[in-house]
Every structure is written in structure tokens, then in C-alpha cells.
N, CA, C and O atoms as a Tinker XYZ file with bonds, in Angstrom:
   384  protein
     1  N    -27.292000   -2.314000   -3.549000    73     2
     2  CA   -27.489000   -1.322000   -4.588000    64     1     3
     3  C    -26.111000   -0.992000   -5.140000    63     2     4     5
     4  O    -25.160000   -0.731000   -4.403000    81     3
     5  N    -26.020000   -1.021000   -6.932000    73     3     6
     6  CA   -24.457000   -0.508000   -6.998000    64     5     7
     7  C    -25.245000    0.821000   -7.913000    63     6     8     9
     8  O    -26.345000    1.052000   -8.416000    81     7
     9  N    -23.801000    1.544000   -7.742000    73     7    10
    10  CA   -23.994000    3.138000   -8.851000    64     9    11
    11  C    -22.752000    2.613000   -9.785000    63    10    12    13
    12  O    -21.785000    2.002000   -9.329000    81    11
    13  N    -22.875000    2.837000  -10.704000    73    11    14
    14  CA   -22.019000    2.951000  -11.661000    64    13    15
    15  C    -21.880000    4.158000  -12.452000    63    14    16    17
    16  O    -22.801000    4.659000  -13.097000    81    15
    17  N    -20.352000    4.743000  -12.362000    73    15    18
    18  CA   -20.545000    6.221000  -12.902000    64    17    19
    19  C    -18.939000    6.338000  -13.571000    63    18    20    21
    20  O    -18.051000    5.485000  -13.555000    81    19
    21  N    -18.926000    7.869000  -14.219000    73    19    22
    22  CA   -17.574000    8.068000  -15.041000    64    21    23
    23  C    -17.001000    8.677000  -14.150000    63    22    24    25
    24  O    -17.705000    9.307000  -13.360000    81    23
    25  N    -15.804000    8.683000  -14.019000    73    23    26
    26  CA   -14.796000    9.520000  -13.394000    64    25    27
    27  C    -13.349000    9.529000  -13.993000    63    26    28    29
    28  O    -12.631000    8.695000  -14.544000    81    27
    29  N    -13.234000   10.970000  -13.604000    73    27    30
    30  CA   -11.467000   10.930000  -13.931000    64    29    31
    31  C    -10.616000   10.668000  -12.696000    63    30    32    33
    32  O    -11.133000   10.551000  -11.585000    81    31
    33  N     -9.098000   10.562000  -12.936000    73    31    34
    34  CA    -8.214000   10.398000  -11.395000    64    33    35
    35  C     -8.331000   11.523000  -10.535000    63    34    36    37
    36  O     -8.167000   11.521000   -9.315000    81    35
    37  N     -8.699000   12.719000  -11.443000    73    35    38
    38  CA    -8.502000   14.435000  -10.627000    64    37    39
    39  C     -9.643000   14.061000   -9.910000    63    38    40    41
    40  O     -9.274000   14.096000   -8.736000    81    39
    41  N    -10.951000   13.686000   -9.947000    73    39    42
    42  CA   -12.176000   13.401000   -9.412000    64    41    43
    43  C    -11.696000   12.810000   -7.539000    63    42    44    45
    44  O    -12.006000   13.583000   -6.632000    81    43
    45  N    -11.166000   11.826000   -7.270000    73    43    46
    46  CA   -10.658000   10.637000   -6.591000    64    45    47
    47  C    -11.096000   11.467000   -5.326000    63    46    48    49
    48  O    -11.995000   11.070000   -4.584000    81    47
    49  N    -10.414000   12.633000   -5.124000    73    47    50
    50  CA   -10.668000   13.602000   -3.935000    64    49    51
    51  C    -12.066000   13.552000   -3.117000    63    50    52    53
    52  O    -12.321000   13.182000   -1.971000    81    51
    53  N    -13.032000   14.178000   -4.370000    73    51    54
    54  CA   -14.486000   14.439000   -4.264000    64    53    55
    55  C    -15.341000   13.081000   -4.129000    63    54    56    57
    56  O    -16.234000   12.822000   -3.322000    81    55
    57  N    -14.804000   12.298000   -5.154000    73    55    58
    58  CA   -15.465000   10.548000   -4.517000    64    57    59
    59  C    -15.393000   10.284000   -2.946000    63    58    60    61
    60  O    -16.164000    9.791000   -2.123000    81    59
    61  N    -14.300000   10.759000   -2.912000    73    59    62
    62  CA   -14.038000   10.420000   -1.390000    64    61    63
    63  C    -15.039000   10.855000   -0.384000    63    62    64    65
    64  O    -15.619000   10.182000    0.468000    81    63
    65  N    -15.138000   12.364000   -0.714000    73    63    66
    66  CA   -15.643000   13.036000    0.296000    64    65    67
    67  C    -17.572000   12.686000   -0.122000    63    66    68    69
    68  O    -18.452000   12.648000    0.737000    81    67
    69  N    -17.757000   12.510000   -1.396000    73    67    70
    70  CA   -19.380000   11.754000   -1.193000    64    69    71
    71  C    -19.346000   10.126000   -0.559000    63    70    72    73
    72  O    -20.440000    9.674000   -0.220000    81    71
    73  N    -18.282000    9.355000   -0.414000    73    71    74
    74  CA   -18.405000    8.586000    0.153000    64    73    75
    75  C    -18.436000    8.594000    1.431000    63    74    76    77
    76  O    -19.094000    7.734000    2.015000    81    75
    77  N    -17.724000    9.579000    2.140000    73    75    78
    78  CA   -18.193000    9.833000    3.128000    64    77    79
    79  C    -19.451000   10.417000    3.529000    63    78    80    81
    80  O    -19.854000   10.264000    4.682000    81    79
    81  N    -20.035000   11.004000    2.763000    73    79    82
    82  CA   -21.530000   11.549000    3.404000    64    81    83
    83  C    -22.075000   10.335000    2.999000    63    82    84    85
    84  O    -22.947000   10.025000    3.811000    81    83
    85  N    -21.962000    9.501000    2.111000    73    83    86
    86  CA   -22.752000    8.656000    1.532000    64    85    87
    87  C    -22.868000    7.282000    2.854000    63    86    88    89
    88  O    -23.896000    6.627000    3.028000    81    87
    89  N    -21.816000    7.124000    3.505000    73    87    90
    90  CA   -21.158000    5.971000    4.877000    64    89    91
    91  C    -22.339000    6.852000    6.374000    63    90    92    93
    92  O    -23.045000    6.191000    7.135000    81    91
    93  N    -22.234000    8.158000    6.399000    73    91    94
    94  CA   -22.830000    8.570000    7.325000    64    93    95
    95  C    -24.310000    8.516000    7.180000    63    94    96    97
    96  O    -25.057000    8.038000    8.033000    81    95
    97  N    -24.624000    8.947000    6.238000    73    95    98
    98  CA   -26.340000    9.193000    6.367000    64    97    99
    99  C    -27.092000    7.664000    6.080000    63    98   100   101
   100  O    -28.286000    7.491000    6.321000    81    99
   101  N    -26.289000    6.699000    5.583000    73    99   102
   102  CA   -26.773000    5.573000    5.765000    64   101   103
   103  C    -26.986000    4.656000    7.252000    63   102   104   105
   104  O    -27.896000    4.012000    7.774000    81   103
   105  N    -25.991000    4.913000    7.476000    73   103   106
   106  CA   -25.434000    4.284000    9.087000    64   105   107
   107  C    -26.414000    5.105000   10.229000    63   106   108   109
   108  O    -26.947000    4.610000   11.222000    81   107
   109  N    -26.481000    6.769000    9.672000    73   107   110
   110  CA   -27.668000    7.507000   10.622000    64   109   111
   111  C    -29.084000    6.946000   10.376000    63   110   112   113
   112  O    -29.928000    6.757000   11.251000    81   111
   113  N    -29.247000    6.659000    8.789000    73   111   114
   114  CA   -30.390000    6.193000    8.987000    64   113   115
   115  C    -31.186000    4.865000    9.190000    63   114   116   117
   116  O    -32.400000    4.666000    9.213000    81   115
   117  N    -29.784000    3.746000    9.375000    73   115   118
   118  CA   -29.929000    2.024000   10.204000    64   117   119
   119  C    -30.570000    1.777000    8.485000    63   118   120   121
   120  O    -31.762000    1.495000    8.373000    81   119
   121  N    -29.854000    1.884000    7.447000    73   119   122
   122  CA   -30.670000    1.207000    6.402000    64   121   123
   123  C    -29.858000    0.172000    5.765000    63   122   124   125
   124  O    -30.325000   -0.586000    4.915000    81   123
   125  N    -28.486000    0.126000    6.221000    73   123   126
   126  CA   -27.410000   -0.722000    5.689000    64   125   127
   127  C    -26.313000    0.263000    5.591000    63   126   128   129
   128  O    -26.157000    1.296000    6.243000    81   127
   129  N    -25.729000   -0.144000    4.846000    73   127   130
   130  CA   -23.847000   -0.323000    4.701000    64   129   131
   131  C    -23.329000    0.454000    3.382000    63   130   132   133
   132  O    -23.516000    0.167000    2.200000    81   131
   133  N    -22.725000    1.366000    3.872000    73   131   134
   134  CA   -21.212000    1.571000    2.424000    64   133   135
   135  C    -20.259000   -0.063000    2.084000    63   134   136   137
   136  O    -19.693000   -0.948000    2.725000    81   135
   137  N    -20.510000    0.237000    0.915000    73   135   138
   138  CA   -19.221000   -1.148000    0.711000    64   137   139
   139  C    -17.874000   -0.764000    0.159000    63   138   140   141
   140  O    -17.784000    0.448000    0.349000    81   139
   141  N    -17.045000   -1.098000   -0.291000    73   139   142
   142  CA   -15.990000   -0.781000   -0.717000    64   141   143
   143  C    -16.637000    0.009000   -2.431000    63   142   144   145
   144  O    -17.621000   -0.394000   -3.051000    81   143
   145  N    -15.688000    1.221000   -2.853000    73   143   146
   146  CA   -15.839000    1.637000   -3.979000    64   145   147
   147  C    -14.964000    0.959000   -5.035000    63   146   148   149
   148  O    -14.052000    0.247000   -4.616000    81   147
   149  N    -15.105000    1.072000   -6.132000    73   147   150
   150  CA   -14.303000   -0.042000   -7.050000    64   149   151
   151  C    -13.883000    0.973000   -7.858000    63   150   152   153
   152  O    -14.531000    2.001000   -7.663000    81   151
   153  N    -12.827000    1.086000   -8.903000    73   151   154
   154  CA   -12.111000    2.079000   -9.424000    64   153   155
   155  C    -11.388000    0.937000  -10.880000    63   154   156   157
   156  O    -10.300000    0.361000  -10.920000    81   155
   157  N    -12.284000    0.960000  -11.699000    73   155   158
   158  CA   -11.438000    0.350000  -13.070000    64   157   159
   159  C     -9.785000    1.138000  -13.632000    63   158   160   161
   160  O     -9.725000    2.338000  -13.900000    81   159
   161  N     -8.692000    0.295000  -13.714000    73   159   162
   162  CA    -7.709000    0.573000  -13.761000    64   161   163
   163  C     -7.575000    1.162000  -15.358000    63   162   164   165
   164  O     -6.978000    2.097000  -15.892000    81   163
   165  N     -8.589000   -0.062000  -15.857000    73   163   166
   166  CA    -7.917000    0.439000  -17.461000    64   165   167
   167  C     -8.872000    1.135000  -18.174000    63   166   168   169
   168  O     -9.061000    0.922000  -19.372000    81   167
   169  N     -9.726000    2.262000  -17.287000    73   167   170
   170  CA   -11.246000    2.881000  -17.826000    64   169   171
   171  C    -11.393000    3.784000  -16.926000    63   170   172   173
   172  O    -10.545000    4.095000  -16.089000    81   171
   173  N    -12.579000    4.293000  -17.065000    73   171   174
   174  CA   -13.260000    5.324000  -16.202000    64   173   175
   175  C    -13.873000    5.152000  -15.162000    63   174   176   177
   176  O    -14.104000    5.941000  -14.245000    81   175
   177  N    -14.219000    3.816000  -15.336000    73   175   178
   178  CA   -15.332000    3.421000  -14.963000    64   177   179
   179  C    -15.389000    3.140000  -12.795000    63   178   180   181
   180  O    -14.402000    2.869000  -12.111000    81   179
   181  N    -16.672000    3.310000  -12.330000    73   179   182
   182  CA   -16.308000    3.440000  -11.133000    64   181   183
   183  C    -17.636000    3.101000  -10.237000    63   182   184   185
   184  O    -18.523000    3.930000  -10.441000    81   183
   185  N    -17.922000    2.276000   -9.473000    73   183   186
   186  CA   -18.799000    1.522000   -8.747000    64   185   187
   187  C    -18.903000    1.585000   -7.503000    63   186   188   189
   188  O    -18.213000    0.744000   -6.928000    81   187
   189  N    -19.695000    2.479000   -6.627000    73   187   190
   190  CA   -20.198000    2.470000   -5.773000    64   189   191
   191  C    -21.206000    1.735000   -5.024000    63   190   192   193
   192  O    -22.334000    2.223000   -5.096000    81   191
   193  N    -21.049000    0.448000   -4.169000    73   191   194
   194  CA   -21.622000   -0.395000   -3.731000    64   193   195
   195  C    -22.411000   -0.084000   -2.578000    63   194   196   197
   196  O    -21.734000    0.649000   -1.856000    81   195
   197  N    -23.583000   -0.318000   -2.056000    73   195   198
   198  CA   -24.392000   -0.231000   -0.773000    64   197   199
   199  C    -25.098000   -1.205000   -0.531000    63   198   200   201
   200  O    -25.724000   -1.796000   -1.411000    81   199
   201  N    -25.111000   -1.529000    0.709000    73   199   202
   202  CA   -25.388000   -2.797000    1.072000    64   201   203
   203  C    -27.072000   -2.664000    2.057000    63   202   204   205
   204  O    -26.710000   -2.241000    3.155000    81   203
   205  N    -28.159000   -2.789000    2.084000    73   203   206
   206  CA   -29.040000   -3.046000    3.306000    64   205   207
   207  C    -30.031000   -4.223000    2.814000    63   206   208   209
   208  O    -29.738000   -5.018000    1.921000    81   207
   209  N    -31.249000   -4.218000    3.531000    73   207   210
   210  CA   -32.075000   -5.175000    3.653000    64   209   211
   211  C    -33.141000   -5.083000    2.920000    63   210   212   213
   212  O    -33.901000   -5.970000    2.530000    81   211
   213  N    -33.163000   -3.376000    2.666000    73   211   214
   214  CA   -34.140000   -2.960000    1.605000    64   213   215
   215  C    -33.829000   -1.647000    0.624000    63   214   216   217
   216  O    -33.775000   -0.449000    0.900000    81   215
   217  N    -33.648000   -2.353000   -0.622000    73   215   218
   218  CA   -32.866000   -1.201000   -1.349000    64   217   219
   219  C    -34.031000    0.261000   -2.111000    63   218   220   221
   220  O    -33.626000    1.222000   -2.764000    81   219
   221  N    -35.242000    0.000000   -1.790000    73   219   222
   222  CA   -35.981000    0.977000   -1.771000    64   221   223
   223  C    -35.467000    2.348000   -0.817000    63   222   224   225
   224  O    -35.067000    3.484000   -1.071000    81   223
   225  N    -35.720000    1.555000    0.392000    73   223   226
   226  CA   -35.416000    2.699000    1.504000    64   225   227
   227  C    -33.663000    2.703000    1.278000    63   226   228   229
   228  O    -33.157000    3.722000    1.747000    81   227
   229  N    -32.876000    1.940000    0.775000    73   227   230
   230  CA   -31.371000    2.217000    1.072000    64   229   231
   231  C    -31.338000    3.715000   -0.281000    63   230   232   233
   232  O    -30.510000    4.623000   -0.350000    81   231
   233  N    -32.240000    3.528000   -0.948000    73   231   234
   234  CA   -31.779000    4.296000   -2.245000    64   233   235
   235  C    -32.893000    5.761000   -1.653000    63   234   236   237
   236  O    -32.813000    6.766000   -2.359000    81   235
   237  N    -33.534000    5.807000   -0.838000    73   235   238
   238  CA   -34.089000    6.913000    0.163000    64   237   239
   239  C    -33.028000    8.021000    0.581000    63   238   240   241
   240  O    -33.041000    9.242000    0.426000    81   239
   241  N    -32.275000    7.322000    1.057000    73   239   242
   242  CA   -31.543000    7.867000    1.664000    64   241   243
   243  C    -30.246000    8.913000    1.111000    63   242   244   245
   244  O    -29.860000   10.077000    1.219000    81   243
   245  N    -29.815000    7.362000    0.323000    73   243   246
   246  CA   -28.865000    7.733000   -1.187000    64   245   247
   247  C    -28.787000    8.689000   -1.651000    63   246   248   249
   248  O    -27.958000    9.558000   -1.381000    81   247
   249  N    -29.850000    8.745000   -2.653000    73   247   250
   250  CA   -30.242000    9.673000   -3.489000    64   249   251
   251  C    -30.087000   11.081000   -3.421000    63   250   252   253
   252  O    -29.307000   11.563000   -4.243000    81   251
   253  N    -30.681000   11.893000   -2.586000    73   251   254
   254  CA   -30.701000   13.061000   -2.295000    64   253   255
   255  C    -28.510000   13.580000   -2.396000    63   254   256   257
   256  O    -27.879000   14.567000   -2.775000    81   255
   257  N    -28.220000   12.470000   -1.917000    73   255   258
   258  CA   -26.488000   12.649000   -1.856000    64   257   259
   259  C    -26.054000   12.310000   -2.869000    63   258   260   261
   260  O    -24.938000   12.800000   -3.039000    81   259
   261  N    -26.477000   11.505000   -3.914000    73   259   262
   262  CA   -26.453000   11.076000   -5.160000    64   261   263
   263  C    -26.298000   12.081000   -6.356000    63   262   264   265
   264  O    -25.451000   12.221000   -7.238000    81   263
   265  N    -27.714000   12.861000   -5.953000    73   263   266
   266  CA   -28.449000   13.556000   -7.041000    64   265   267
   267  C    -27.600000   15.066000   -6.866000    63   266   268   269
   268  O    -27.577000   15.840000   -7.823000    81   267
   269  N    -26.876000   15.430000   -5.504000    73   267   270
   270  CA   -26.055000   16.591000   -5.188000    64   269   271
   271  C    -24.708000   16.165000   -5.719000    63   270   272   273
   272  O    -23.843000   16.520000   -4.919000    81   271
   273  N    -24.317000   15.683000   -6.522000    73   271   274
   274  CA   -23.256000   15.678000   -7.195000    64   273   275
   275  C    -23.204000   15.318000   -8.634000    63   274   276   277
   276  O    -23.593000   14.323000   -9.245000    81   275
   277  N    -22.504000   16.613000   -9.067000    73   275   278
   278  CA   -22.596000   16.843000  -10.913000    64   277   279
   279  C    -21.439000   15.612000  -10.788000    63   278   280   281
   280  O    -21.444000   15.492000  -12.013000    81   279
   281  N    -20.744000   14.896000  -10.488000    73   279   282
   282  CA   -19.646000   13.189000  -10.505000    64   281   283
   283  C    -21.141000   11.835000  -10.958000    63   282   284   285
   284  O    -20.982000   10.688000  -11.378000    81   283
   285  N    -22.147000   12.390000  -10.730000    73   283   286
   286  CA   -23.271000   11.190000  -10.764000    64   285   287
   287  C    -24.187000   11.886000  -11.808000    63   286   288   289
   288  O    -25.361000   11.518000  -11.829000    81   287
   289  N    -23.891000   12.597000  -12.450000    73   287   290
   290  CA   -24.707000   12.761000  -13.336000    64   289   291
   291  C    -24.536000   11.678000  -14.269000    63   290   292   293
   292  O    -23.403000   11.227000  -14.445000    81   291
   293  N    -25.888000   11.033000  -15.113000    73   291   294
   294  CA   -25.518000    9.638000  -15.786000    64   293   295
   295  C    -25.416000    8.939000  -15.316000    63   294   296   297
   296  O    -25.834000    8.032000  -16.035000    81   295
   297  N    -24.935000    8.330000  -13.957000    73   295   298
   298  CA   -24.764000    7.430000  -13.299000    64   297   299
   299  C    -26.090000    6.278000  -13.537000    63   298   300   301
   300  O    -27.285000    6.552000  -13.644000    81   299
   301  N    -25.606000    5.273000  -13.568000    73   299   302
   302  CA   -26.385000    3.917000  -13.550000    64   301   303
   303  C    -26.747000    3.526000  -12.231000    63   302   304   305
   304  O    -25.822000    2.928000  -11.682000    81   303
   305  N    -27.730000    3.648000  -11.551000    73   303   306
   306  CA   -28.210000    2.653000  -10.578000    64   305   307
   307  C    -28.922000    1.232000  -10.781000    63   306   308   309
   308  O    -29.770000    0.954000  -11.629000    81   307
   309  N    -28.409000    0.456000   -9.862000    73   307   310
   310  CA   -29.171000   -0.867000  -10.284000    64   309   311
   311  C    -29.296000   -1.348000   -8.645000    63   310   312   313
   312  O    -28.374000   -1.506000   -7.844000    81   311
   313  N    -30.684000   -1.515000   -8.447000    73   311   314
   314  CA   -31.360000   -1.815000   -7.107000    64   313   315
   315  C    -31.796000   -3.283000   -7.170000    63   314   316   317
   316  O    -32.868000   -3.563000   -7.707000    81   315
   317  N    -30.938000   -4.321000   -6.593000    73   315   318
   318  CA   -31.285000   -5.877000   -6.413000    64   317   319
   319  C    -32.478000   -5.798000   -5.196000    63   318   320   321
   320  O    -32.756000   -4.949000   -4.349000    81   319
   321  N    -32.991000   -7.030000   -5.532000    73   319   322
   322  CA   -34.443000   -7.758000   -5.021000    64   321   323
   323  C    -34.113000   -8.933000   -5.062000    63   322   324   325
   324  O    -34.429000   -9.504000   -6.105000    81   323
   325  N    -33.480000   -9.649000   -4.158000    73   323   326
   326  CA   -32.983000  -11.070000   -4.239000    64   325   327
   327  C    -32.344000  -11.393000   -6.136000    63   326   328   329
   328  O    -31.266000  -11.068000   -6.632000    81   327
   329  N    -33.002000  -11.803000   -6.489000    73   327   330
   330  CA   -33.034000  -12.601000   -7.895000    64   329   331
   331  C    -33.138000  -11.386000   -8.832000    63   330   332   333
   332  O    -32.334000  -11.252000   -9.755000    81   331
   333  N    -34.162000  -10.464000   -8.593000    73   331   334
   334  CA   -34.520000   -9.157000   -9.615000    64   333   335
   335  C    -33.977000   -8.368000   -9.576000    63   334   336   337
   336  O    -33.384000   -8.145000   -8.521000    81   335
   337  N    -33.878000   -7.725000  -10.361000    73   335   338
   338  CA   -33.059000   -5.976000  -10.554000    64   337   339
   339  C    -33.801000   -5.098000  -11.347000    63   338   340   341
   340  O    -34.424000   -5.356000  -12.377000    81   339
   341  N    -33.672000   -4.046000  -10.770000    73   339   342
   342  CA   -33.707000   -2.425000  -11.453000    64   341   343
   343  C    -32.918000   -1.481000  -11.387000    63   342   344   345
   344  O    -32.476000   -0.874000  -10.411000    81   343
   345  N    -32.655000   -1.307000  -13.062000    73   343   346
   346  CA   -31.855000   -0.481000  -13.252000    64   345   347
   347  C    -32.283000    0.934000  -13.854000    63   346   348   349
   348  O    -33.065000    0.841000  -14.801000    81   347
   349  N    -31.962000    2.063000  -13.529000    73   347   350
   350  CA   -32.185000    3.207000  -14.206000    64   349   351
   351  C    -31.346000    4.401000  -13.962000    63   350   352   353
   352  O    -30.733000    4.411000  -12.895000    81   351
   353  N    -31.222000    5.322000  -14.690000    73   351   354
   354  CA   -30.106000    6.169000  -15.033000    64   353   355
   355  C    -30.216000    7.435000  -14.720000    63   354   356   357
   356  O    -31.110000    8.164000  -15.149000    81   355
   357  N    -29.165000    7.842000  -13.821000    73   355   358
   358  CA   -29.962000    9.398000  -12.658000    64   357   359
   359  C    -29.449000   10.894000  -13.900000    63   358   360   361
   360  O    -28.295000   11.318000  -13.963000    81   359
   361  N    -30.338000   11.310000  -14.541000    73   359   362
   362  CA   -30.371000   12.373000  -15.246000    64   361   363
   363  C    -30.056000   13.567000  -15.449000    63   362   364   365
   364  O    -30.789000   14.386000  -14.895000    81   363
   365  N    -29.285000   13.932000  -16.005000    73   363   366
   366  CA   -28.759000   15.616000  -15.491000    64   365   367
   367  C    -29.606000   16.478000  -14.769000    63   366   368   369
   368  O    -29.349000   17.024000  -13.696000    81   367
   369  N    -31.081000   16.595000  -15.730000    73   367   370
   370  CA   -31.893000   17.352000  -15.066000    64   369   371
   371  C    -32.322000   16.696000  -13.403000    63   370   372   373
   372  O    -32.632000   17.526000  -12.548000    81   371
   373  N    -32.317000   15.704000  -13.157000    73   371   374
   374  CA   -32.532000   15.523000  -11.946000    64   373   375
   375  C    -31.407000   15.984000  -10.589000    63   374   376   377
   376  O    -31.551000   15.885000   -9.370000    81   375
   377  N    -30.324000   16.486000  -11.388000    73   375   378
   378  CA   -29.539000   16.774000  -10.563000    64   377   379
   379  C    -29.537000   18.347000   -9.854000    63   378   380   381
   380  O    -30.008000   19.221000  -10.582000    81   379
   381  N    -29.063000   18.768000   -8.539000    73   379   382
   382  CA   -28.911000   20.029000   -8.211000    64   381   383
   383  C    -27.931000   20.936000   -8.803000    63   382   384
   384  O    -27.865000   22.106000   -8.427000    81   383
């Protein structure tokens, strides 16, 4: 599963610290893996990778940690299925 979202450099802090809840509650819940975050040099732009076996349940888990941060508002998710993908876009209003 990747997120794709905007960020500024002042942000870098708070990425951090959802990547860390984001590394724990996955690993608590045996659904797969944090991967490395990606950070475009010459943009905003910023990619959060997760890795499991089933990105239904990996994005279970996700989400709720996802959707608690105004940094992911807009954010692009795109959930692979071997060959297939779905993509859709996590909404302000869906956020806390």
C-alpha cells in the first residue's frame, strides 16, 4: 500500500512520529511492514510505503492512524492486488 501526501520540511518532525505509530500498530497487528518513507527533494511530495499480504486488512489498521492526522488530509492511497490497484483519496471530512 503507498500514501502519497503534501508536506512541508517544518512537517518532517510529525511524519516521524505517525510513522512511528504507523510501524507499531501494524507489527501489533501481524498484517505486514512499514517501509521506508520517501521525501521528494525538488517538491512536496511524500510517500509512505506499507508492505503485507493483504492490503485490505493492512489499510484496517492504517487508516484509523491515517485519518488522525490533518498531514493526510488529501492524501492519495493506492492499495495493490498483485497486478490491480485502487486508488482513492482520504477526504478532509473524513478526517478527525
Amino acid at each position: 500500500m503507498m500514501v502519497h501526501f503534501d508536506y512541508y520540511p517544518r512537517d518532517r518532525a510529525r511524519i516521524h512520529i505517525l510513522e512511528h505509530r504507523l510501524e507499531s500498530a501494524i507489527k501489533h497487528a501481524g498484517v505486514g511492514e512499514l517501509g521506508e518513507t520517501e521525501f521528494h527533494i525538488d517538491g512536496n511530495d511524500g510517500y509512505l510505503y506499507m508492505y503485507g499480504p493483504d492490503p485490505d486488512r493492512l489499510y484496517v489498521v492504517a487508516s484509523p492512524i491515517l485519518k488522525s492526522s490533518r498531514l493526510m488530509a488529501g492524501a492519495e492511497v493506492t492499495k495493490h492486488y498483485g497486478s490491480r490497484t485502487e486508488s482513492f483519496v482520504m477526504h478532509r471530512d473524513d478526517m478527525r
